[in-house]
PQR file with spaces between the fields and no chain letter, atoms N, CA, C, O and H, PARSE charges and radii, in Angstrom:
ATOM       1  N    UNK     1       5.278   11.054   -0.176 -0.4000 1.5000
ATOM       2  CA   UNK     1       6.177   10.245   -0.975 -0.0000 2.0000
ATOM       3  C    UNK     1       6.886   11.128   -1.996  0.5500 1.7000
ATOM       4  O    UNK     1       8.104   11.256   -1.876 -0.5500 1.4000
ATOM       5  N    UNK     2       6.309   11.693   -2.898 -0.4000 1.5000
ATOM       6  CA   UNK     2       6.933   12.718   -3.554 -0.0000 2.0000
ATOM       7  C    UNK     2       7.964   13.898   -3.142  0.5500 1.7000
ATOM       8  O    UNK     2       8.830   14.270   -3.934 -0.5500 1.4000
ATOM       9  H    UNK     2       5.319   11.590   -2.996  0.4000 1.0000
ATOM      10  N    UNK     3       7.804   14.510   -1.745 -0.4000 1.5000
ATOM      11  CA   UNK     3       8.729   15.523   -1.376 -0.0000 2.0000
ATOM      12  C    UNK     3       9.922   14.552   -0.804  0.5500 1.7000
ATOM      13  O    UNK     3      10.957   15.106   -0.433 -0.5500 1.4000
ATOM      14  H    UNK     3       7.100   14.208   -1.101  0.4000 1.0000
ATOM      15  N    UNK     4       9.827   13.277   -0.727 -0.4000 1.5000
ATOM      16  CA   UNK     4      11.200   12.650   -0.656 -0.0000 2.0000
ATOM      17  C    UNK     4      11.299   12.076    0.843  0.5500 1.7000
ATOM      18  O    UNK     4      12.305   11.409    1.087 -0.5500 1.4000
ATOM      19  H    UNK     4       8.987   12.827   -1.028  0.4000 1.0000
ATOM      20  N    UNK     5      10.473   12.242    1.749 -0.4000 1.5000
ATOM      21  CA   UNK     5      10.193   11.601    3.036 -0.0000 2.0000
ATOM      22  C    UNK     5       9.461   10.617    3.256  0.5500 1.7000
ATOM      23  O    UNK     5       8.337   10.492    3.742 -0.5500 1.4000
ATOM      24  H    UNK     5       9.656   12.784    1.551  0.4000 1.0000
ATOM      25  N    UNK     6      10.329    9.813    2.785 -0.4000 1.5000
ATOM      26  CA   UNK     6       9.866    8.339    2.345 -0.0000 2.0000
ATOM      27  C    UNK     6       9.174    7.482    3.635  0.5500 1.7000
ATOM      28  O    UNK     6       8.247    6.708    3.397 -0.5500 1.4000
ATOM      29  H    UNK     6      11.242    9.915    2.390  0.4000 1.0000
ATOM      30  N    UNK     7       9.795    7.709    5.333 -0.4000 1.5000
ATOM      31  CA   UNK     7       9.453    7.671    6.198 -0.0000 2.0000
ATOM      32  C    UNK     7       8.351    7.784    6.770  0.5500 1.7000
ATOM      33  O    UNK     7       7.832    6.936    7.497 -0.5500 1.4000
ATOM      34  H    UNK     7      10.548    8.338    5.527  0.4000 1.0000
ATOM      35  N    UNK     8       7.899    8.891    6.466 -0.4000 1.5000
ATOM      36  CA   UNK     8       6.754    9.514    6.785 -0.0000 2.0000
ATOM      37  C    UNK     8       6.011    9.546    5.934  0.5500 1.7000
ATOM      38  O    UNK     8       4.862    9.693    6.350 -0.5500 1.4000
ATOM      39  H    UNK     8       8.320    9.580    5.876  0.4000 1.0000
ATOM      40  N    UNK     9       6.134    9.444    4.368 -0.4000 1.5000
ATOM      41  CA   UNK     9       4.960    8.369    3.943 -0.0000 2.0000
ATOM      42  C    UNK     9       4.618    7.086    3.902  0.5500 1.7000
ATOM      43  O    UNK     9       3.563    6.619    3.474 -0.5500 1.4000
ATOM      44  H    UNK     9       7.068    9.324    4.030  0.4000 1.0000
ATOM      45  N    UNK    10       5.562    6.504    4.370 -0.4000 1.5000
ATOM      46  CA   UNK    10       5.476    5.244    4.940 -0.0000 2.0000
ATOM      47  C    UNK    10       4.468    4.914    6.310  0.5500 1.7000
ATOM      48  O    UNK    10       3.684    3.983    6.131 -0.5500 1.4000
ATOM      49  H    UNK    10       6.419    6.884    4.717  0.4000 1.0000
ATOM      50  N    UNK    11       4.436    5.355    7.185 -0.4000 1.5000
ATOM      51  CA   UNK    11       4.187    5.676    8.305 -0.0000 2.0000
ATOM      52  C    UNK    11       2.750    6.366    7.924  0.5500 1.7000
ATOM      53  O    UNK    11       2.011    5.937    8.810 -0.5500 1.4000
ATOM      54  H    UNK    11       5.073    6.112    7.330  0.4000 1.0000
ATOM      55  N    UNK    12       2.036    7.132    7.150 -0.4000 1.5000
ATOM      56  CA   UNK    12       0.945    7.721    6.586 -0.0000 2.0000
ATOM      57  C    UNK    12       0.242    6.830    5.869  0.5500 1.7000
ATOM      58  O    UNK    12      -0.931    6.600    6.162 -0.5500 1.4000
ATOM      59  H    UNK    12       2.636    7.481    6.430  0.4000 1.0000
ATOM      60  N    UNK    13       0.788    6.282    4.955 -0.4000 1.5000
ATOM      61  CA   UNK    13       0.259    5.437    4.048 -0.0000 2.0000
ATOM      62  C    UNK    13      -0.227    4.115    4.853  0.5500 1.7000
ATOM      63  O    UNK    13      -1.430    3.855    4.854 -0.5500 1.4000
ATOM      64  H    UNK    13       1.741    6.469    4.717  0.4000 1.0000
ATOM      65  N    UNK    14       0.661    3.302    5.516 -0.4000 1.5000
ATOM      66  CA   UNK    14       0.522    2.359    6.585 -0.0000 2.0000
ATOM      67  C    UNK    14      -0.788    2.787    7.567  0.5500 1.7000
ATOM      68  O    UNK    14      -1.815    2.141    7.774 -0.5500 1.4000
ATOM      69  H    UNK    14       1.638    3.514    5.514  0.4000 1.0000
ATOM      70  N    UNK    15      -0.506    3.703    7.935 -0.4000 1.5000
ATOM      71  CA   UNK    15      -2.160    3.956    9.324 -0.0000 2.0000
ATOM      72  C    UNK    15      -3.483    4.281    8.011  0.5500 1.7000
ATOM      73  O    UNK    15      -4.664    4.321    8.354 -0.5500 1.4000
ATOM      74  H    UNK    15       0.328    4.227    7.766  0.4000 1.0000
ATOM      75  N    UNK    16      -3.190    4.427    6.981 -0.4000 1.5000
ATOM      76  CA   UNK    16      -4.069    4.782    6.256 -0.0000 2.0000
ATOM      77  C    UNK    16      -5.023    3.224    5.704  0.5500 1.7000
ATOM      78  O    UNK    16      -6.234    3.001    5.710 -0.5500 1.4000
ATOM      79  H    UNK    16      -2.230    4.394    6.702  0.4000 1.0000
ATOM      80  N    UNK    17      -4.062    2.522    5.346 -0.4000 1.5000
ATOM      81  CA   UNK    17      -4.479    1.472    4.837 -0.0000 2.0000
ATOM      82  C    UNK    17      -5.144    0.434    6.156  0.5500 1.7000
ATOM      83  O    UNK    17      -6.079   -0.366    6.136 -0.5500 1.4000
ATOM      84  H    UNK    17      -3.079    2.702    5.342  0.4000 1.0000
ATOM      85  N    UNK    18      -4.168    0.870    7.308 -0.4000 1.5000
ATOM      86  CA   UNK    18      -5.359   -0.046    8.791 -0.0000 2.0000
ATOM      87  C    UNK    18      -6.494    0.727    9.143  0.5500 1.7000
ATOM      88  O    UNK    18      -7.367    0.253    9.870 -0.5500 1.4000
ATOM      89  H    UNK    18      -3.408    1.520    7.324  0.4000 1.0000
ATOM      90  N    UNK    19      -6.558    1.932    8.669 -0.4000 1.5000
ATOM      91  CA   UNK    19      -7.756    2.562    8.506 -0.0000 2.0000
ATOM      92  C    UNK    19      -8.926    2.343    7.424  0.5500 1.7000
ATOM      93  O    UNK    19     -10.099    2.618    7.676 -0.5500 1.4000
ATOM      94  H    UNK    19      -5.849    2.318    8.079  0.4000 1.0000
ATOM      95  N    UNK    20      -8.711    2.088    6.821 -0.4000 1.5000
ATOM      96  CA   UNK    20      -9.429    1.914    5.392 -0.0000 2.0000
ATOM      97  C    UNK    20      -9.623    0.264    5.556  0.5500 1.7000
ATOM      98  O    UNK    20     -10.792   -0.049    5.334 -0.5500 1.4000
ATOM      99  H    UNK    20      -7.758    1.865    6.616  0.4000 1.0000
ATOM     100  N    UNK    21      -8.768   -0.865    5.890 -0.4000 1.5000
ATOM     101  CA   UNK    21      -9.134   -1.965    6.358 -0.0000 2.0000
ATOM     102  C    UNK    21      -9.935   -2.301    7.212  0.5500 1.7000
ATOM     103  O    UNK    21     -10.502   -3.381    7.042 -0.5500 1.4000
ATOM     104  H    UNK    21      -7.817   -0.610    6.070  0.4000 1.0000
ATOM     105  N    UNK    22     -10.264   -1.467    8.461 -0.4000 1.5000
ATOM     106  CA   UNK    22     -11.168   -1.659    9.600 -0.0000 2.0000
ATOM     107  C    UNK    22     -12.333   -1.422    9.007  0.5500 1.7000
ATOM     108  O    UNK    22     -13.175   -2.297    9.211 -0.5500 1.4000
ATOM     109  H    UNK    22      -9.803   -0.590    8.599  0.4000 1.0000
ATOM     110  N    UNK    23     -12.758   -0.272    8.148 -0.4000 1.5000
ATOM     111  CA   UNK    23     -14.313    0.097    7.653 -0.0000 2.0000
ATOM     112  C    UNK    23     -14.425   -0.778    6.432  0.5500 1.7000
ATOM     113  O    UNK    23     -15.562   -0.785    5.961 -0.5500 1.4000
ATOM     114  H    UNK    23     -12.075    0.439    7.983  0.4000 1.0000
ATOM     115  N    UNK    24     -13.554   -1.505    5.808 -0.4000 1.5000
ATOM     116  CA   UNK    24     -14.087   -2.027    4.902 -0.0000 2.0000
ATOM     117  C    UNK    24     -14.116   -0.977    3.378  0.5500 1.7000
ATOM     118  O    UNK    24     -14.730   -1.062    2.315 -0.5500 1.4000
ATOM     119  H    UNK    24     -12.630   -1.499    6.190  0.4000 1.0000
ATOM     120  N    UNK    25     -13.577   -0.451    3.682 -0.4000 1.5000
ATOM     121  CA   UNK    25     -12.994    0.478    2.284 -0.0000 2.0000
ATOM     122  C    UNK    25     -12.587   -0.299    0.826  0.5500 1.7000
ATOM     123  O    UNK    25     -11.639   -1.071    0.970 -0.5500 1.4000
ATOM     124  H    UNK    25     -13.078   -0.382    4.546  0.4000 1.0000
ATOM     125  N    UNK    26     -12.943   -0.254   -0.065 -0.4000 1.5000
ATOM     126  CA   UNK    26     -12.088   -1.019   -1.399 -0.0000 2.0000
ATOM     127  C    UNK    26     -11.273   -0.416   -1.752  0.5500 1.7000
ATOM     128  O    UNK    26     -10.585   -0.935   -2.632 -0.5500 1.4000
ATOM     129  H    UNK    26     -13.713    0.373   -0.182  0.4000 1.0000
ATOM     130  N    UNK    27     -10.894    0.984   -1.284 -0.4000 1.5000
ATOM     131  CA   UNK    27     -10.003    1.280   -1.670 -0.0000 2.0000
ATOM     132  C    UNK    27      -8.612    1.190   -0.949  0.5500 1.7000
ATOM     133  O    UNK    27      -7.534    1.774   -1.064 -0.5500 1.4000
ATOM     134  H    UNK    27     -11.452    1.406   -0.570  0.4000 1.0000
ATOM     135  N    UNK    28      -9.070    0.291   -0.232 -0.4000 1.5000
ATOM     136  CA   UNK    28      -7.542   -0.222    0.533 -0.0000 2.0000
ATOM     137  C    UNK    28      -6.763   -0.855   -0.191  0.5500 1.7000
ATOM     138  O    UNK    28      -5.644   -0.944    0.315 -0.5500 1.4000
ATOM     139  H    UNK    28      -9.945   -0.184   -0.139  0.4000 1.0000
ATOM     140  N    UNK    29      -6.901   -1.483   -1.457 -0.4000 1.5000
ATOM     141  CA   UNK    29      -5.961   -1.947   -2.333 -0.0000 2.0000
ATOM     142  C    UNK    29      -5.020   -0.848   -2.888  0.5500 1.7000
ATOM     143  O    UNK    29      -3.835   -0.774   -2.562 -0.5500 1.4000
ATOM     144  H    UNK    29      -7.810   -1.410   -1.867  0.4000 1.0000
ATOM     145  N    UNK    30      -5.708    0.106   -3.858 -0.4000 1.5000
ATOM     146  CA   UNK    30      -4.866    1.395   -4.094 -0.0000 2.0000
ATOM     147  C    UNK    30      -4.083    1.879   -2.845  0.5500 1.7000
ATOM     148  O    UNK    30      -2.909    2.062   -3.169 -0.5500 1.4000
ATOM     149  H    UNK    30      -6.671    0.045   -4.123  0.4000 1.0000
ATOM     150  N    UNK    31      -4.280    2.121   -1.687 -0.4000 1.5000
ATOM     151  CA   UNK    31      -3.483    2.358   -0.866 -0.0000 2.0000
ATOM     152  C    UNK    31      -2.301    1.441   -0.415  0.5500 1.7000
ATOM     153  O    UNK    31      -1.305    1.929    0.119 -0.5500 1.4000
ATOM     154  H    UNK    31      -5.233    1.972   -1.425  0.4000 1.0000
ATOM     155  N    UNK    32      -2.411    0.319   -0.603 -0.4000 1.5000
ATOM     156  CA   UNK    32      -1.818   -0.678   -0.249 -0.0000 2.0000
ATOM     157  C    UNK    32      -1.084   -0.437   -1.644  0.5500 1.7000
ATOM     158  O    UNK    32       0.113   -0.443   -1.358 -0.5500 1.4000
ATOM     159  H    UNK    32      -3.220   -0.078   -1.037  0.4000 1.0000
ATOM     160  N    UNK    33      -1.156   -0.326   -2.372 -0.4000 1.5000
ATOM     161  CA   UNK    33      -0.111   -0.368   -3.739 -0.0000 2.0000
ATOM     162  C    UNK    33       0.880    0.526   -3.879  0.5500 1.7000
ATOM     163  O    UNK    33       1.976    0.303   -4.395 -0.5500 1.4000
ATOM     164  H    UNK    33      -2.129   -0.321   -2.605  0.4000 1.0000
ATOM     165  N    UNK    34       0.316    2.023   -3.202 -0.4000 1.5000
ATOM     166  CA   UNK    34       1.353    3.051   -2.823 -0.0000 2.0000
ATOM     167  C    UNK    34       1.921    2.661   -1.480  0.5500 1.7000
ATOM     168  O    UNK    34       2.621    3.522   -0.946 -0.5500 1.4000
ATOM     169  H    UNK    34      -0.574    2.204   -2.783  0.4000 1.0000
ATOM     170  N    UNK    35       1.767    1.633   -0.897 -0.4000 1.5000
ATOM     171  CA   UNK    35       2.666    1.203    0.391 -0.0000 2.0000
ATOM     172  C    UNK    35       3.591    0.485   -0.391  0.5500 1.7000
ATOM     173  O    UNK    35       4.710    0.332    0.099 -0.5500 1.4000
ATOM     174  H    UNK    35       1.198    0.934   -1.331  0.4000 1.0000
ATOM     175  N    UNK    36       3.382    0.056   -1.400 -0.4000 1.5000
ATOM     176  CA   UNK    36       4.344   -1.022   -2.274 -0.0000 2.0000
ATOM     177  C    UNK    36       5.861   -0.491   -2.749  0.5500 1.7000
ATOM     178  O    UNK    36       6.954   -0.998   -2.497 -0.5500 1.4000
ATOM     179  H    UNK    36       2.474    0.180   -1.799  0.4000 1.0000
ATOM     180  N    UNK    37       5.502    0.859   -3.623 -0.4000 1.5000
ATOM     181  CA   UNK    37       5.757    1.964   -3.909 -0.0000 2.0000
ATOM     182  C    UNK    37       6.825    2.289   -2.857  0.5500 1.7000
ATOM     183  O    UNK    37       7.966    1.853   -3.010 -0.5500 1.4000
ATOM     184  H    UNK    37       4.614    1.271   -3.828  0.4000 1.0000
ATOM     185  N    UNK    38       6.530    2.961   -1.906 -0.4000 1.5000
ATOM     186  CA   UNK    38       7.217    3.745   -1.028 -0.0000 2.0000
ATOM     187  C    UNK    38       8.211    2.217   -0.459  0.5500 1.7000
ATOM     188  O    UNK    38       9.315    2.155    0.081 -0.5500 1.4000
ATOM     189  H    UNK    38       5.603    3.315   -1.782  0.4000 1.0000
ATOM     190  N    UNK    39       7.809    1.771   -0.628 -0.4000 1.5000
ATOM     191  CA   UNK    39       8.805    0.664    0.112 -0.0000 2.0000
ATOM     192  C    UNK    39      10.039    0.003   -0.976  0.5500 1.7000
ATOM     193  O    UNK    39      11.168   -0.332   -0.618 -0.5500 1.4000
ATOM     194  H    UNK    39       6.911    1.822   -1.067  0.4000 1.0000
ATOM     195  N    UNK    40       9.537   -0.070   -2.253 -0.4000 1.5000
ATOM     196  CA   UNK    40      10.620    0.086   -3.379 -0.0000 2.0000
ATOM     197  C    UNK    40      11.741    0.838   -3.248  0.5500 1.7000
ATOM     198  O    UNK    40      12.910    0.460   -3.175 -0.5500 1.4000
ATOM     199  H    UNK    40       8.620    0.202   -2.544  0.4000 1.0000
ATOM     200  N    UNK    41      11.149    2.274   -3.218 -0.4000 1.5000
ATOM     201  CA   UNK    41      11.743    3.580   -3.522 -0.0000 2.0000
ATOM     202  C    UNK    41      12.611    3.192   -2.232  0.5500 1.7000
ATOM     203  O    UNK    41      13.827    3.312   -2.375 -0.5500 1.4000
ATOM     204  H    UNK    41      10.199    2.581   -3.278  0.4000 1.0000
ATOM     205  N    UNK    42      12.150    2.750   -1.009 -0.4000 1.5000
ATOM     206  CA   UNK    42      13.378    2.363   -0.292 -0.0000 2.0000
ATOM     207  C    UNK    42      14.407    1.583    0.053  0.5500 1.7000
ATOM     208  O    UNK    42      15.206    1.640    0.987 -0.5500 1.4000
ATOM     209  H    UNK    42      11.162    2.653   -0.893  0.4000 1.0000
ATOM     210  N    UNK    43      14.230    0.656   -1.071 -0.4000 1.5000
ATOM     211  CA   UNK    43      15.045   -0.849   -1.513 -0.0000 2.0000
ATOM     212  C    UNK    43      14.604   -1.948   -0.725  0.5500 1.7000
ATOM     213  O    UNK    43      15.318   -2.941   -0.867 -0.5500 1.4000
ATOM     214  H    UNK    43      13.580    0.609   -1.829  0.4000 1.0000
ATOM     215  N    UNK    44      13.503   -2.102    0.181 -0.4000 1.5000
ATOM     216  CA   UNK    44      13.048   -3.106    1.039 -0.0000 2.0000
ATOM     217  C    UNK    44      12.181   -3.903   -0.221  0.5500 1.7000
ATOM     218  O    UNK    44      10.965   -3.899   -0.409 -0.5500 1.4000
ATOM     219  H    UNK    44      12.923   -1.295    0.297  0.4000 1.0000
ATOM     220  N    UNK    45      12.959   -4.396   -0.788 -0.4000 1.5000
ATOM     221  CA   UNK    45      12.299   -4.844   -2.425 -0.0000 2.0000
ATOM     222  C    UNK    45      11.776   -6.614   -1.963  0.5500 1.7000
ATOM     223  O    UNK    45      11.362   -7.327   -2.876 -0.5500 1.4000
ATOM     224  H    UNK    45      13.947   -4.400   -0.635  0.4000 1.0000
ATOM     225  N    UNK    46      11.843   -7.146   -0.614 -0.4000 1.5000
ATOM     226  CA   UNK    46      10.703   -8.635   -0.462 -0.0000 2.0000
ATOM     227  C    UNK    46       9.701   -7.700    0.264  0.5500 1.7000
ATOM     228  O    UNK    46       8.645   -7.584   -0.357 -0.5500 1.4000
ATOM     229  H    UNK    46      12.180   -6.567    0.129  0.4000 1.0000
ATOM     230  N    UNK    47       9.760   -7.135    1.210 -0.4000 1.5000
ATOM     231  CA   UNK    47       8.363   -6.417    1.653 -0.0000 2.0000
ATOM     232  C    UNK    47       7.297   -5.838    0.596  0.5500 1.7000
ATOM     233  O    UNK    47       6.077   -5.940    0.731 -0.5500 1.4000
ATOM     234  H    UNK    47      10.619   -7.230    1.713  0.4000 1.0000
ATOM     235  N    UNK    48       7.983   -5.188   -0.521 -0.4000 1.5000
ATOM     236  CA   UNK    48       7.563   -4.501   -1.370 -0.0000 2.0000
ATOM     237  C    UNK    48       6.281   -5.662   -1.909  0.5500 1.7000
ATOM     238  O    UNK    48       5.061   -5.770   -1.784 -0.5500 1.4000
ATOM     239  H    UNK    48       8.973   -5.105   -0.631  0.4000 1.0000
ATOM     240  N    UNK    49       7.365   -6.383   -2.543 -0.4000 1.5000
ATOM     241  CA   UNK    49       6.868   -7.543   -3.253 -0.0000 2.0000
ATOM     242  C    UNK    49       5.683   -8.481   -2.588  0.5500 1.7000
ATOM     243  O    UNK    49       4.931   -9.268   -3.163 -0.5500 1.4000
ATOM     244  H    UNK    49       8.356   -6.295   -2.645  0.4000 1.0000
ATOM     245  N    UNK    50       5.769   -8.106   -1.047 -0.4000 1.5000
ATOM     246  CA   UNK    50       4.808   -9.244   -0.589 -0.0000 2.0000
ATOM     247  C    UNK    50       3.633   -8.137   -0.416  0.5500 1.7000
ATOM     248  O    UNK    50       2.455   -8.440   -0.604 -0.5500 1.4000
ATOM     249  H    UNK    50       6.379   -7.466   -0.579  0.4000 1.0000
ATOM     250  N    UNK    51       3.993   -6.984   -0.087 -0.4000 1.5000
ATOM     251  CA   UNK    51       2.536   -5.936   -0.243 -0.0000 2.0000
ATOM     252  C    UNK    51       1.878   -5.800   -1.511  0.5500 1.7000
ATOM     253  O    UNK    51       0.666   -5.591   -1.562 -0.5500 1.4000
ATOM     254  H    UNK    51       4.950   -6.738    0.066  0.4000 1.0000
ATOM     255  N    UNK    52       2.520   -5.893   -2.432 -0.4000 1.5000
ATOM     256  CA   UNK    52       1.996   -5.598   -4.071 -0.0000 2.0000
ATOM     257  C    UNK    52       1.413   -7.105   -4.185  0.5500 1.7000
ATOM     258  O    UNK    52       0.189   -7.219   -4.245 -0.5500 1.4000
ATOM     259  H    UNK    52       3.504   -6.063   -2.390  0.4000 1.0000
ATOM     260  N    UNK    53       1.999   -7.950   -4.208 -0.4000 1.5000
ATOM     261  CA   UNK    53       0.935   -9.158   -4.023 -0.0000 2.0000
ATOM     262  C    UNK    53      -0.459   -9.051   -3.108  0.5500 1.7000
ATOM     263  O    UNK    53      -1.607   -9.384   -3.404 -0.5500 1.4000
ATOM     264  H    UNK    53       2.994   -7.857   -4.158  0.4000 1.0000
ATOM     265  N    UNK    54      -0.139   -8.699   -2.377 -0.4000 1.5000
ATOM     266  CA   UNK    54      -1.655   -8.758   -0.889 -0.0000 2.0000
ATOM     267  C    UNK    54      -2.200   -7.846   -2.189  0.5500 1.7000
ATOM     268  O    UNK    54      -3.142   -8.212   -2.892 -0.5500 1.4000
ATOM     269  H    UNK    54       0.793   -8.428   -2.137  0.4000 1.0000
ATOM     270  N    UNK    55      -1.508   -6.685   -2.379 -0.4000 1.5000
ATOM     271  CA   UNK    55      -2.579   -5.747   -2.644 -0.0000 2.0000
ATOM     272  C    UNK    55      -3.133   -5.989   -4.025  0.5500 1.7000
ATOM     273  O    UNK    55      -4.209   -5.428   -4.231 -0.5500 1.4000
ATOM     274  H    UNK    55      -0.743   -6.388   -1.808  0.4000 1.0000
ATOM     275  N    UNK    56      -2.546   -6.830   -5.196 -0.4000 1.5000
ATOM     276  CA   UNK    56      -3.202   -7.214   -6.351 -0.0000 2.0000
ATOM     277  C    UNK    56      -4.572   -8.304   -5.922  0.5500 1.7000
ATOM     278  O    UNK    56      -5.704   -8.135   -6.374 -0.5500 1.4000
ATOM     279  H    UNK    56      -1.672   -7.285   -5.029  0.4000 1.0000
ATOM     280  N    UNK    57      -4.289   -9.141   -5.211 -0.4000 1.5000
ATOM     281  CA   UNK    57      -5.263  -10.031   -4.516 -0.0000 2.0000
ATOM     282  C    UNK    57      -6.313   -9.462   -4.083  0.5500 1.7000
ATOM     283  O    UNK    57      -7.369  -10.001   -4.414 -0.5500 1.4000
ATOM     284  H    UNK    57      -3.369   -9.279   -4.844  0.4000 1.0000
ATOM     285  N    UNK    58      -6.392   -8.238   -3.235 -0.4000 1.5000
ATOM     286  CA   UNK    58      -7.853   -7.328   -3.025 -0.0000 2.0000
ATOM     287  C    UNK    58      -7.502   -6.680   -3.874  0.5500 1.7000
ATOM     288  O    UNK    58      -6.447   -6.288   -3.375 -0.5500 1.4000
ATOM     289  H    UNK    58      -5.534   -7.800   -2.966  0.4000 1.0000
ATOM     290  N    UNK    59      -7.539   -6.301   -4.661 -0.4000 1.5000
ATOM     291  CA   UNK    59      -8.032   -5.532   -5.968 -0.0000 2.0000
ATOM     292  C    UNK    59      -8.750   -5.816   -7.246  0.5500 1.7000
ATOM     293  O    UNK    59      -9.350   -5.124   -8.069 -0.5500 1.4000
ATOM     294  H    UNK    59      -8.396   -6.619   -5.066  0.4000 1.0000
ATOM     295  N    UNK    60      -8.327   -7.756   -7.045 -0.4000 1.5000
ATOM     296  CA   UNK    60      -8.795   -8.375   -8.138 -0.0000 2.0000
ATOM     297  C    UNK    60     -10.168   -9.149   -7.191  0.5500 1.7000
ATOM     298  O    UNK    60     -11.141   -9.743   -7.654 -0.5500 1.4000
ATOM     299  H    UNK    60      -7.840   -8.318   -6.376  0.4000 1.0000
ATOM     300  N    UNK    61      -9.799   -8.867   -5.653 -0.4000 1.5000
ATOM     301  CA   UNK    61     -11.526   -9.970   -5.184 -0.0000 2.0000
ATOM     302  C    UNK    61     -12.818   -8.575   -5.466  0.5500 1.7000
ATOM     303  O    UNK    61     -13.999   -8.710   -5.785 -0.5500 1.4000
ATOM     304  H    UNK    61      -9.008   -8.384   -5.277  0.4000 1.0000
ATOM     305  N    UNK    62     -12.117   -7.426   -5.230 -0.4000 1.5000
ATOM     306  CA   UNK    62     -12.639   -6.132   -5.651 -0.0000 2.0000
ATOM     307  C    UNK    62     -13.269   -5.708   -7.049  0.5500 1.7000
ATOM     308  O    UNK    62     -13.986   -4.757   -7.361 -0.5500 1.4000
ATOM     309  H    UNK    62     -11.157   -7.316   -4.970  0.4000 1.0000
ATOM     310  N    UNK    63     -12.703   -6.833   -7.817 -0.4000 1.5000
ATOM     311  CA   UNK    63     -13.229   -6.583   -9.347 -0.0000 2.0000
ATOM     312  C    UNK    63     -12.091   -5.329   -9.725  0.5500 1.7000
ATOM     313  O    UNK    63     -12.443   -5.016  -10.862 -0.5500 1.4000
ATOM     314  H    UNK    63     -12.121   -7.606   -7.563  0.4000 1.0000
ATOM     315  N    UNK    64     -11.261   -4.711   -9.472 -0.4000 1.5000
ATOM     316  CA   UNK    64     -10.604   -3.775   -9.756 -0.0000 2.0000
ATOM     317  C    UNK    64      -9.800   -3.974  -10.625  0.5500 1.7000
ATOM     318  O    UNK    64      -8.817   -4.643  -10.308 -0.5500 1.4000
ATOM     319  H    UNK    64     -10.975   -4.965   -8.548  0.4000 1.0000
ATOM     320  N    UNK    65      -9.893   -3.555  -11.807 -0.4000 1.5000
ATOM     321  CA   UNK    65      -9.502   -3.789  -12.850 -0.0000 2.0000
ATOM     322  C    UNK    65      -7.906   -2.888  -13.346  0.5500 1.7000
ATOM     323  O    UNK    65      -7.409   -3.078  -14.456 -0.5500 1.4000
ATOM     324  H    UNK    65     -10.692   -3.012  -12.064  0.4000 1.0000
């Protein structure tokens, strides 16, 4: 996300978070928040919005403060 290949952290971040979802990871929320992120930065600003929601929702059943 930072070197500007928004694509391909898109695409990283995404298999990351169906990865981290299958084992049951908590930290699939933080990942899911930088999917939020990268999807801003690309003006897809209702996707954005509906991932940053999912992802506040497991973060808060997470206790994640």
């Amino acid at each position: 996300m930072h070197t500007g290949d928004l694509d391909a952290a898109l695409g990283e971040m995404t298999a990351g978070v169906r990865l981290l979802g299958a084992h049951g990871a908590k930290r699939v929320g933080m990942v899911g928040h930088n999917v939020g992120e990268v999807l801003l930065r690309m003006g897809r600003h209702a996707e954005a919005a509906d991932r940053l929601e999912w992802c506040l929702s497991v973060r808060r059943a997470d206790r994640d403060l």
